[in-house]
C-alpha positions as MATLAB code, in Angstrom:
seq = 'XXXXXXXXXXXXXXXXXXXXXXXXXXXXXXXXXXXXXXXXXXXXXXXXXXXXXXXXXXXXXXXXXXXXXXXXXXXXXX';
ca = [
     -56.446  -12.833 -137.065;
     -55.862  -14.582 -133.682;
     -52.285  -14.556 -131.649;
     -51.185  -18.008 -131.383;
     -48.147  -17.675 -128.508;
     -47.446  -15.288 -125.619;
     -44.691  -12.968 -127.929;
     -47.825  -11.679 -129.802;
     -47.719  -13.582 -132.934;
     -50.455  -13.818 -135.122;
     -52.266  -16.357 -137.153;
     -53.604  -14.454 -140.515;
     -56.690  -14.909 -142.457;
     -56.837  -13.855 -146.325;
     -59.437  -14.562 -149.036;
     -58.160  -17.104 -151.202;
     -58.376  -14.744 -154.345;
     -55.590  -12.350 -152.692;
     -52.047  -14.354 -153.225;
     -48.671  -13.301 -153.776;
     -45.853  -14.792 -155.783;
     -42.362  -14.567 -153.691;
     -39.302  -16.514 -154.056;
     -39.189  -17.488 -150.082;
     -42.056  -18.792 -147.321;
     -40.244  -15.780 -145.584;
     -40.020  -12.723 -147.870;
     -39.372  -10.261 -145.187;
     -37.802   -9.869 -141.875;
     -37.714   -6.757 -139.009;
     -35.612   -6.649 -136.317;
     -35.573   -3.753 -133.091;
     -34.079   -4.247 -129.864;
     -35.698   -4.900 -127.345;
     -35.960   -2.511 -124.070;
     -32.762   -4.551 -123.128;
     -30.667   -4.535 -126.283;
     -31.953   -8.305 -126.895;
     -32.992   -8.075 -130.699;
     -36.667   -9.310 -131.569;
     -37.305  -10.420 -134.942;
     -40.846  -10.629 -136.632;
     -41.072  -12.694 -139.646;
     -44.121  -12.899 -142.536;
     -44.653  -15.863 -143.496;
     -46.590  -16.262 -146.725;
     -47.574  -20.087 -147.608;
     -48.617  -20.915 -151.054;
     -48.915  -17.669 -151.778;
     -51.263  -16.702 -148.846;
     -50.058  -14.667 -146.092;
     -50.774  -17.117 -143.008;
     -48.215  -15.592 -139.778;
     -46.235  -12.992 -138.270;
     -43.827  -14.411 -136.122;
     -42.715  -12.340 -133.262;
     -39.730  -13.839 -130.972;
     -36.360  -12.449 -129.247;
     -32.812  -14.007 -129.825;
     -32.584  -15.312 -126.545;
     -36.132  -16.856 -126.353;
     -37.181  -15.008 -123.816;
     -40.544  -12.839 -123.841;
     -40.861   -9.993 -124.989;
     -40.554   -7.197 -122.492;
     -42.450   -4.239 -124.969;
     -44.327   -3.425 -127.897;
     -41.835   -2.322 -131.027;
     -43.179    0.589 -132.405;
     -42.919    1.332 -136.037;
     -40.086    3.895 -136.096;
     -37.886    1.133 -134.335;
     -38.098   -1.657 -136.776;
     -34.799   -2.187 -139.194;
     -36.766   -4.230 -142.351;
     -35.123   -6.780 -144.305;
     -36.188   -7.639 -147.570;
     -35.477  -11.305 -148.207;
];
């Protein structure tokens, strides 16, 4: 794992043996507000059936001002 951009994102590592089959490059979606009220979303994104990124950014583009704890998220299922 390595963060790729200053929101905390993170470039994932699997073993090729471990795949999943889903309908979407984005099967599922949180979302928390940020200590603003600005939502953040993080996004998995799974590429040929290998998780690869979680994708952490705010509506309004702006950093993130603090860590979403787990209790806070709202997840989608897409």
């Amino acid at each position: 794992m390595r963060t790729i951009d200053v929101d905390g994102s993170l470039e994932i590592s699997v073993e090729d043996s471990l795949r999943a089959e889903v309908a979407n490059r984005i099967p599922v979606e949180a979302v928390a507000a940020d200590s603003d009220g600005v939502p953040i979303h993080i996004l998995l994104h799974v590429v040929d059936g290998m998780l690869q990124e979680l994708e952490y950014f705010r509506e309004d583009s702006r950093p993130i001002q603090h860590a979403t704890a787990e209790d806070e998220l709202q997840v989608l299922v897409l």
